[in-house]
C-alpha positions in Angstrom: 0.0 0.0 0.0 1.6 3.1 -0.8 2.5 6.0 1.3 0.1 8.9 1.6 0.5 12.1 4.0 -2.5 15.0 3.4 -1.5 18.5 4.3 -4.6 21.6 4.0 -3.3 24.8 1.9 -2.6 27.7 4.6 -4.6 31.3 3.8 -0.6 32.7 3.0 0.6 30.0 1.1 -1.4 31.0 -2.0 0.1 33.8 -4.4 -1.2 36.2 -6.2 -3.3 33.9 -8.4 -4.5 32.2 -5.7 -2.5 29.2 -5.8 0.1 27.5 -3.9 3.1 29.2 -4.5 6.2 27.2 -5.7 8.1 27.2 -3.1 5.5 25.9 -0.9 5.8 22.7 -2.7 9.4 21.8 -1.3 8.2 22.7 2.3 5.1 20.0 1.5 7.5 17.4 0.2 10.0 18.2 2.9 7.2 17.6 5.5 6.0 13.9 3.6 9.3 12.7 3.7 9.7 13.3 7.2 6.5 11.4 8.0 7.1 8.9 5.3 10.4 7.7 7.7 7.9 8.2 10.9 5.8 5.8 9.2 8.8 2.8 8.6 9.5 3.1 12.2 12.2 5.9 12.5 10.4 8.9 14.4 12.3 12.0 12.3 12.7 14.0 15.9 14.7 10.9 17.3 16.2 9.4 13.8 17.3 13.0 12.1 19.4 14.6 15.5 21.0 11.4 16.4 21.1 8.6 13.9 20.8 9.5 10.4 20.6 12.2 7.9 20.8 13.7 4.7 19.8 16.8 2.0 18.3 17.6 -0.8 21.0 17.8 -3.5 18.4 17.9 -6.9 15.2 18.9 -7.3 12.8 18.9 -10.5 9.5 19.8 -9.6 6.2 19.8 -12.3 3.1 21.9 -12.1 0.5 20.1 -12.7 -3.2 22.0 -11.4 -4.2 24.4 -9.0 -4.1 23.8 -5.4 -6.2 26.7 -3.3 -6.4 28.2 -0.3 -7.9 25.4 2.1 -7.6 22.5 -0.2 -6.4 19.3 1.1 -3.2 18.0 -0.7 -2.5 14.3 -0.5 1.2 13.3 -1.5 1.8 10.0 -2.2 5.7 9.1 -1.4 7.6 6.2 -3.2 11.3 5.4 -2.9 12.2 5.9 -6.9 16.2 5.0 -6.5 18.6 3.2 -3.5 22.3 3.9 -4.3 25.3 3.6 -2.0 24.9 7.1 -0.5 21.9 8.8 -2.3 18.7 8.4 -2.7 15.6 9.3 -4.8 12.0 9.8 -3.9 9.2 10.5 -5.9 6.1 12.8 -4.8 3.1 13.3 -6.5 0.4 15.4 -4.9 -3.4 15.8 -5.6 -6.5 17.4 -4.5 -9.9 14.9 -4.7 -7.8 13.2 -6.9 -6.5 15.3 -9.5 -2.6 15.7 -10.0 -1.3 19.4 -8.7 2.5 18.8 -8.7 4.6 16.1 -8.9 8.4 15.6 -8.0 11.7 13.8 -8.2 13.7 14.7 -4.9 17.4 13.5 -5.0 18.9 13.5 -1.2 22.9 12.5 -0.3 22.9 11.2 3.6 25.5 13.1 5.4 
């Protein structure tokens, strides 16, 4: 069953158009990945200060849709690529089903 974390559009996170700004997206992701690893069993407050972690080293984000003030976004997260000290995780985000952004997130643990 795949991975799904749901985060709800804030009133400021909209722009001018009156949707989700860009850079709100990486924020989102950052977020789904953090609850992605809570979900396998390593809590990111624990597992990120002591144990393990790592950064973002490549990012390619698509627009896809609109997502609005108050919407719900659900991201679904899926492990894309497992290398010796990088990895890559796909994200792909919709509201009642249709496809707002999607993204390939390349991280390097440290």
């Amino acid at each position: 069953m795949p991975f799904v974390h749901s985060v709800r559009v804030r009133y400021g996170e909209a722009d001018m158009q009156g949707v989700v700004f860009n850079s709100h997206w990486l924020s989102y992701f950052d977020d789904a990945i953090s609850q992605y690893f809570a979900a396998l069993g390593y809590p990111p407050k624990v597992t990120f200060a002591n144990e393990l972690d790592f950064m973002l080293v490549k990012a390619m984000l698509e627009w896809k849709g609109p997502a609005t003030f108050d919407d719900r976004i659900d991201i679904e997260v899926r492990p894309q690529r497992l290398g010796r000290s990088s990895f890559e995780m796909t994200y792909e985000a919709t509201v009642d089903g249709a496809a707002v952004c999607a993204a390939v997130i390349t991280y390097v643990l440290i």
